[in-house]
N, C-alpha and C positions, 0 to 999 in steps of 0.2 A: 473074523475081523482082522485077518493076518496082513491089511492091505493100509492097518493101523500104523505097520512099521517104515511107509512111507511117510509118513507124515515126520519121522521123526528125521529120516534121513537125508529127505530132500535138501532140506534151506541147509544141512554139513555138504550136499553135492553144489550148492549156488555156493558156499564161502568159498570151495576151492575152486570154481571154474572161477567164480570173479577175485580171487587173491593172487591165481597164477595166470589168467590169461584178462583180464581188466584192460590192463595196461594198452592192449590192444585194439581193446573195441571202443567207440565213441562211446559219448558219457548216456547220448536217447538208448543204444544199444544194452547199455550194461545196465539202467535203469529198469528197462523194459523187461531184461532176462531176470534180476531179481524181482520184482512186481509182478510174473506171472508166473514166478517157481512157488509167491508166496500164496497167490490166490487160488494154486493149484491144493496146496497145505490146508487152506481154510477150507475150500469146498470139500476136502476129504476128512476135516475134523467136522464139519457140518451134518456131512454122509454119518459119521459115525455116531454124532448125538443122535439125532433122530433112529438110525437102526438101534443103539444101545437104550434109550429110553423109550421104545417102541418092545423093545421086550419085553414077555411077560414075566410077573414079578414071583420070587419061590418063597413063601411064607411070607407074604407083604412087602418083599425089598427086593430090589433089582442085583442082581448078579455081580461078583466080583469077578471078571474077564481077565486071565492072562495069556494073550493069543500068539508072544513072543516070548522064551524065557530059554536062556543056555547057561551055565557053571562057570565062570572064570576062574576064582581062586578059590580051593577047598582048603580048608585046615584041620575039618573034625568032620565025621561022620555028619555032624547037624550043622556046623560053622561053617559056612561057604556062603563067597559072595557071588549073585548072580547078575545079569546083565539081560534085562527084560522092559516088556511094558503092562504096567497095569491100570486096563481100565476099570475105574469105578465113579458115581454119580460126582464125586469135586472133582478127580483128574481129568473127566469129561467137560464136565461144566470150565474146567480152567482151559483146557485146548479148544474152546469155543472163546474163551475171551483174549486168549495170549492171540490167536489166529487173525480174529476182528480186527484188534487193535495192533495188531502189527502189519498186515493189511493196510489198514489207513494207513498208516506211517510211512508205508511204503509208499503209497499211491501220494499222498501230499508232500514227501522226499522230493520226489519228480518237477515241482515248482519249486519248493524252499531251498534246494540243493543244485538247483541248476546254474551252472558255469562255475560251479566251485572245485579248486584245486584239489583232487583227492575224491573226485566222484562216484569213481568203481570201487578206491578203497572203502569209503562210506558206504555203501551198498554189501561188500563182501563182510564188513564187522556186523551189518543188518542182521546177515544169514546166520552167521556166529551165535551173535548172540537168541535168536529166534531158535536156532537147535540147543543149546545149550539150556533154555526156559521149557521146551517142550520136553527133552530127555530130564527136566529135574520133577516135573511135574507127574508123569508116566512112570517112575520109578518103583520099579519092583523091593527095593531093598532099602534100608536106611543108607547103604554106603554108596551103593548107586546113585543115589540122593543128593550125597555129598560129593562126588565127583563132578558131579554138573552143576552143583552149588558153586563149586569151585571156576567151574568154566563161566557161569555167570559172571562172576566177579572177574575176570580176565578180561570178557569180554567187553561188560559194561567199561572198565579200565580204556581199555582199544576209545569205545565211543566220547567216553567224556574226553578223554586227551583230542580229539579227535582233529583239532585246532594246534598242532604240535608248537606252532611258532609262537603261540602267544605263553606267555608263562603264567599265568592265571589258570589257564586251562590245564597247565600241564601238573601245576601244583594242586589243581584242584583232583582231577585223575588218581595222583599218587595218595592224597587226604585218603578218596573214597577206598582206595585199595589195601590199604593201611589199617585201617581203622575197620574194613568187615575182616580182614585177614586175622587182625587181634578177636576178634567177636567169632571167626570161624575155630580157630584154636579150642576156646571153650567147645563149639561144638563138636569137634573131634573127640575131646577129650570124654566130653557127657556119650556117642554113640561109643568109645572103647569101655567103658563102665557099662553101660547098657548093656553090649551084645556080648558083654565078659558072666556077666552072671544070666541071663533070657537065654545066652548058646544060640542066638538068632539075629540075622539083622533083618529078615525077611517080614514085611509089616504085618503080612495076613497073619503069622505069631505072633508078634507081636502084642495088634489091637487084637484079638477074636480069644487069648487067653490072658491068664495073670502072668504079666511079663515079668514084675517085680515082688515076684514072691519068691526068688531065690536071692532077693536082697533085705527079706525081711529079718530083724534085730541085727542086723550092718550098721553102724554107724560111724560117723566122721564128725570127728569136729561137733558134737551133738546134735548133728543131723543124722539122719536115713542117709544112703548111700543111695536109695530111689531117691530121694530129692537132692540130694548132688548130680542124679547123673541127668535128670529131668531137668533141674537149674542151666546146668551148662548145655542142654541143649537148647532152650527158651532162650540162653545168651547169644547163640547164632543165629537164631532166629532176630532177636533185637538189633543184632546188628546189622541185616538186611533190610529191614524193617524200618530204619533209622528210630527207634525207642532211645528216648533217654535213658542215661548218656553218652549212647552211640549213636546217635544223632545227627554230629557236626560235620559229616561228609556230605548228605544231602544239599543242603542250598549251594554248598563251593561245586556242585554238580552241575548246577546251570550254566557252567561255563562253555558245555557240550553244547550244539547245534539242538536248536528249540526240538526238533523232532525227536529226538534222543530222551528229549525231558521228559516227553508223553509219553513214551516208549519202556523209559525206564521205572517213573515217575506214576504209573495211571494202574497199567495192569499186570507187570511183568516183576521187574527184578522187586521192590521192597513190598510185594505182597508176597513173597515166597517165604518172609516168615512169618506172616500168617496161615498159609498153606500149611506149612511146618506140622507147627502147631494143630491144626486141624488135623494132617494125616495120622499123628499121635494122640488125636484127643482122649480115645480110650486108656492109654497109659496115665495121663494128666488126672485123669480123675482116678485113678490110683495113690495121687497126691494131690491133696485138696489144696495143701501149701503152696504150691507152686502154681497152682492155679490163681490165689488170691496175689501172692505176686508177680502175676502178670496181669493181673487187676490194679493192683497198687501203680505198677509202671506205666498203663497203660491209661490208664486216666489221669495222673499227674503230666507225662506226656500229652496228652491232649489239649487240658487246658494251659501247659507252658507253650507249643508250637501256635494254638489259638490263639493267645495274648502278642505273641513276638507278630506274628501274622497283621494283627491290626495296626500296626505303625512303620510295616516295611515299605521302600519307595519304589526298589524296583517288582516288576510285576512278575517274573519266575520266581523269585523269590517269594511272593508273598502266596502263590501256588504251591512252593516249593514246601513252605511248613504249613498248610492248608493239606498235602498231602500226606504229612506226620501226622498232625491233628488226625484226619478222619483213618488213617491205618492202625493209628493208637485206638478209635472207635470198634473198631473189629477185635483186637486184642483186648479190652477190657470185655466186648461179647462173648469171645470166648473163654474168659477168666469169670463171668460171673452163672456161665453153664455146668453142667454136673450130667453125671449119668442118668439121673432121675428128672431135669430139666436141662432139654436140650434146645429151649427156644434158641439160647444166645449165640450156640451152634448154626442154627438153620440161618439164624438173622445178620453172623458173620458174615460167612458166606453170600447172602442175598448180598448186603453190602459191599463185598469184594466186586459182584460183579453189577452191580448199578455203579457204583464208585468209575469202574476200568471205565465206562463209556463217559461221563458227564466230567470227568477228571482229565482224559486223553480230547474231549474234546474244549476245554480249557486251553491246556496246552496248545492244543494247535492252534486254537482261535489267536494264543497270543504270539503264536508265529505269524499268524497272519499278520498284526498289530505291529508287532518288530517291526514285520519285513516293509511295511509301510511307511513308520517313520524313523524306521532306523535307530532307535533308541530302546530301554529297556527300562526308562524310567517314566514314570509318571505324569512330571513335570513336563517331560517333552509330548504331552497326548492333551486329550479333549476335545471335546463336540465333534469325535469321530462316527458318531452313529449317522449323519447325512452323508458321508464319505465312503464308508464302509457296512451298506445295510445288512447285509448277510452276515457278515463278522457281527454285528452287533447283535441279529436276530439269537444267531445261534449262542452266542456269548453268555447273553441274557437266559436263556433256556436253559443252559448250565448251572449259572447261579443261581436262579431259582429252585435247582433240582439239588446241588448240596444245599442252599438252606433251610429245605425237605419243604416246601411248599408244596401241596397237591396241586394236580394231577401228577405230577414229577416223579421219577422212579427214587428219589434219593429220599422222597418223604415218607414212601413206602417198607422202605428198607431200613432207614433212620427211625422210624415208629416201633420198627420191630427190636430195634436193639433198644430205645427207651423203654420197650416194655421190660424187656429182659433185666435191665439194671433197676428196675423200680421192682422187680419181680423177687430179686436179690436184696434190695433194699432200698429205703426210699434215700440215703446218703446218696449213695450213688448212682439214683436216677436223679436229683436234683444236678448233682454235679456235672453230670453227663448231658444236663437241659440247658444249664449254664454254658457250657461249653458252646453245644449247639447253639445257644442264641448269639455268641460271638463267632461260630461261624456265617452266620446269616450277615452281622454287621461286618466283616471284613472283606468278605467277599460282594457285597454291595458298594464300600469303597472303594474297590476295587473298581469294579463298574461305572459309577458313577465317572470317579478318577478320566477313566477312556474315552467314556462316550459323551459326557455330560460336560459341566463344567466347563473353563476358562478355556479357548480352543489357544491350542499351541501357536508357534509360530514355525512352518516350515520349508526348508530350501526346497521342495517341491510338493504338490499338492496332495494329499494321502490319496490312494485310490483301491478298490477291491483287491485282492488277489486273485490271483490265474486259477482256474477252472477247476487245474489237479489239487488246489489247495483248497479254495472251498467245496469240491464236491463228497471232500470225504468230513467236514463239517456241518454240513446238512445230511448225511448220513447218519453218524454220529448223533445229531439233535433229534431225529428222528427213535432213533433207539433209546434216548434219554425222554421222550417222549412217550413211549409204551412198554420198555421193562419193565415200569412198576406193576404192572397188570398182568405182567408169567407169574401162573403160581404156584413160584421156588420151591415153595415147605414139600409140594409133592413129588419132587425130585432129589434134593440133597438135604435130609438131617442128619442128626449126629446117631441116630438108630438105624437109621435105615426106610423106619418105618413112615407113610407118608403124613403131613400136618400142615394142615388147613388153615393159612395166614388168615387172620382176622384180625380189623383195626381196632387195639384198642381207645374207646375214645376219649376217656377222659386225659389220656397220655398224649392221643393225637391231637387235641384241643390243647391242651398246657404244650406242648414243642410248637405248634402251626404259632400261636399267640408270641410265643417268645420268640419264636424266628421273623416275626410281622413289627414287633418290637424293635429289633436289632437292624432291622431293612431299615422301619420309621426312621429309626435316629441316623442311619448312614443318610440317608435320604434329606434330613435335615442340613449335617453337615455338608455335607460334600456335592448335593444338585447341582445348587448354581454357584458361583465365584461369591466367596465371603469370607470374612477373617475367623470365624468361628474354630476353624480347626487348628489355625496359629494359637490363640489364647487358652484353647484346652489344652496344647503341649505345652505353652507354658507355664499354665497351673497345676499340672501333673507331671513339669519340669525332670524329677527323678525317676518317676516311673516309665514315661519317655523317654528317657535316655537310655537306661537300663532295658527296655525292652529292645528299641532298636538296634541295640549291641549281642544282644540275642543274652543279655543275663549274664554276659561277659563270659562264657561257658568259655569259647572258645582258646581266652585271654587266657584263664585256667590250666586248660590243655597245653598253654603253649608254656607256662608257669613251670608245668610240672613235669612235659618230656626236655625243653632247654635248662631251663634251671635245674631243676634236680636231679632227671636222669642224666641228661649230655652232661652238662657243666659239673656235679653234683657227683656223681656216682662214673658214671663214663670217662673222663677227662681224667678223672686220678690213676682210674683203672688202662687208661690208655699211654701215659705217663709210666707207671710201673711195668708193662709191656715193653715200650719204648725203651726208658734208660736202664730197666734193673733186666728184666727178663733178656732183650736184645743186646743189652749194653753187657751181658754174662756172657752173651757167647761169643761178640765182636771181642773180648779179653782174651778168650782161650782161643780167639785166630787171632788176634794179633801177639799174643805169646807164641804159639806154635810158627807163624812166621818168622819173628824175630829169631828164635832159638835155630830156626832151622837154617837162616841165613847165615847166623854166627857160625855156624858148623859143617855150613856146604862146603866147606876147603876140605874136609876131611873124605869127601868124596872126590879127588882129583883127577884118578886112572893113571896117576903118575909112581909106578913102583918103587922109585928112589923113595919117594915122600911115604907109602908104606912100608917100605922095611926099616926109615931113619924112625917111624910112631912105633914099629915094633920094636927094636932094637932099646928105646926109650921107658917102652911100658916094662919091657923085660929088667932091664936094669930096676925101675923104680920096683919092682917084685923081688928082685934081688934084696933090695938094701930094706925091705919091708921083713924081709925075713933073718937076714942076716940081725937088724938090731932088734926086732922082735924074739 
């Protein structure tokens, strides 16, 4: 499968043919050349599932494939970092989803992106960032891992900015780069502790022995040194991931071109720290701790992005923490798995990739919807479903498929992670039910909000979108559509070994009900035009306010790097730079000038005036001696 190593190098040969020669080609030309470098990548990540999981399996589990791998930097006999690809059942199943849904992106780019300033360059940041998600996922090594972790985050950077003249955008761009580059720190620091005592960044050591038994009775702080180095790496995971509270980059994210949102937002950059996670699951359950703490973050996260979600107005936004909520779903699945129970493992996973299609086709639906009425708020929509019936069809398909309504792929998948938390305890499958039934109610607001309800008033008449923009929407619905019917468990668990999804029902009766629940009451409020939802905000005046401000989290952040760090700690220290450190040396030049000025006479070149200084010093050595 040596023909794997195109897949990763292509969409790096589209950034540079469209970053150095764009400029040249029309915008149909340079569209077209990235839309079929990419479709060329997916049919060869497609080729690849089907040959790799058409293989037969060696003691019950399918093959770990590394069919590219060379040396770049040695340090030790065992310490060397390599530059490879490794296929196995999630880096597979993930270059089937990253491909998909980048795929679409591209192909509905083509209508969303058309005549806009900077069309080749949008296309060449495309390829960027598509090679840079494909090389982090493929990753032979933890540090190779990180390399392209890094390149993600540059590139995602490129995109949200992508809008350079507007300063929202640009501010928003610098938030998101800021805030994973502090989250990415921890993770460096947790792979330097890890690969300092394992002697390995290499995952197959890694997972397949005891990585952390050469940190066993280490401790720090009254920790394990394994859960420091575990900890910090979950912390760069969290901050890809948007987990609270690294979180507050995501929604100032939507300030990027709607494609971007689904792009970054569905299956690509903040599922990478769940990936993470995943690729080290075997390490994780070496520490139980660190497991339950990303249980703990990962479900407080959920139901805080769920709650802010039901009162936001604009509509990427209310996606935007709809897509924290359910990434925080997958991390509590995998915080409440174990080596012994690997459901919440298999049911991650499922969820990653039901989530990329019903999530990326959200997204674009509400490109479709922008691009319609030109607005991103709420207020400016309604009674769009006569206007827009394919945007609505497929719309709707989606919603119903996160509020896990069968036949839908999101209820299949979302079943399996409620079992998994009820499996762990019934806390936090209750919690995790609760969650879910406000995602049901928020995202039917949502809907309701567009298609239903008090129709806008428009300077021009809403109308479908172009061909390239819904045909990869009805693709998309189609796939949200029958996912839930692949059956996942017999390709990627956390053993290896295959497991046989089965609904449990009394779990899938108590979520179906409470998601039927949360629709009811969106459906009450929000169908047709009435005051109802006025008088609930303002009987719940504080909780509303507080939620639409996102919990003031932000305010916070901004409390604690202005006020305390810049103003507080920085400005003194900047000050003491300035006039004592600066203000030290500026004395000892402008001593060394003066002195030197007063004394430049004494370098004349005029020998009268030396021999009148000698004649002088001599004398004064005289009469020093003489009265001495």
């Amino acid at each position: 499968m040596e023909y794997s190593l195109i897949i990763l190098l292509l969409p790096m040969v589209m950034f540079l043919v469209l970053g150095l020669f764009g400029h040249k080609m029309s915008h149909r030309v340079a569209g077209l050349l990235g839309t079929t470098g990419l479709a060329v990548i997916t049919a060869l990540a497609y080729t690849a599932a089907v040959q790799y999981f058409s293989m037969p399996r060696i003691d019950g589990k399918f093959a770990t494939l590394i069919p590219v791998n060379f040396e770049w930097l040695r340090f030790t006999d065992a310490l060397h970092i390599d530059l490879g690809i490794l296929l196995d059942p999630i880096s597979v199943m993930m270059l089937v989803v990253i491909t998909t849904v980048s795929l679409m992106v591209h192909i509905y780019s083509m209508g969303y992106m058309h005549g806009e300033v900077g069309f080749q360059r949008y296309f060449a940041f495309l390829s960027l960032f598509s090679f840079s998600m494909l090389g982090l996922v493929v990753a032979t090594n933890i540090f190779q891992m990180y390399i392209f972790w890094e390149l993600v985050g540059a590139s995602s950077y490129l995109l949200i900015g992508f809008y350079y003249t507007k300063p929202s955008a640009v501010s928003a761009s610098k938030k998101a780069f800021i805030v994973t580059r502090f989250a990415d720190l921890g993770f460096l620091i947790g792979i330097l502790i890890l690969s300092y005592f394992a002697q390995t960044f290499d995952f197959n050591t890694l997972t397949t022995g005891n990585a952390l038994s050469s940190m066993a009775g280490k401790t720090f702080m009254g920790l394990s040194v394994g859960v420091w180095a575990m900890s910090l790496i979950f912390m760069g995971g969290a901050g890809k991931s948007a987990m609270f509270p690294l979180h507050i980059w995501l929604p100032d994210a939507m300030e990027g071109p709607t494609p971007v949102s689904a792009l970054i937002h569905a299956a690509t950059m903040v599922v990478a720290g769940v990936y993470l996670v995943a690729r080290l699951f075997p390490v994780y359950c070496q520490v139980p701790e660190v497991l339950d703490l990303i249980t703990y973050v990962g479900a407080f996260t959920a139901l805080y992005a769920a709650v802010v979600a039901c009162v936001q107005t604009d509509i990427k936004r209310v996606l935007a923490f709809s897509t924290i909520s359910q990434i925080a779903f997958m991390m509590v699945a995998l915080g409440v798995a174990s080596a012994d129970h690997g459901l919440g493992y298999m049911a991650s996973m499922f969820h990653l990739f039901t989530h990329a299609m019903f999530k990326a086709l959200l997204f674009l639906g509400a490109g479709a919807i922008i691009h319609a009425v030109h607005s991103n708020e709420m207020s400016h929509m309604g009674g769009l479903r006569k206007y827009m019936p394919v945007t609505h069809i497929t719309f709707l398909i989606a919603c119903l498929a996160i509020a896990g309504i069968p036949p839908f792929s999101g209820f299949f998948s979302k079943d399996e992670i409620l079992a998994a938390t009820f499996q762990k305890s019934a806390f936090w499958g209750i919690w995790m039910t609760v969650v879910a039934g406000l995602t049901a109610f928020y995202m039917f607001r949502l809907y309701y909000n567009i298609f239903w309800g008090k129709e806008a008033n428009h300077e021009h008449t809403p109308h479908e979108a172009p061909k390239s923009m819904y045909l990869p929407l009805i693709f998309l619905a189609l796939v949200t559509c029958l996912a839930g019917f692949i059956p996942f468990g017999e390709f990627v668990t956390s053993d290896g070994l295959p497991y046989h999804i089965h609904i449990e029902m009394s779990v899938a009766v108590t979520s179906v009900v409470v998601a039927l629940i949360g629709i009811a009451i969106a459906t009450w409020l929000y169908k047709n035009p009435n005051d109802k939802p006025a008088r609930m905000a303002t009987a719940m005046s504080g909780l509303y306010k507080w939620a639409y401000h996102r919990f003031y989290i932000d305010e916070v952040y901004q409390f604690i790097t202005h006020k305390i760090i810049f103003n507080g700690i920085c400005s003194p220290i900047a000050w003491f730079d300035r006039h004592v450190v600066d203000g030290t040396m500026n004395m000892f030049a402008w001593l060394t000038q003066t002195v030197s000025y007063k004394i430049r006479g004494l370098q004349s070149g005029q020998l009268q005036s030396y021999a009148w200084i000698f004649l002088m010093g001599a004398l004064v050595i005289a009469l020093l001696v003489i009265c001495l």
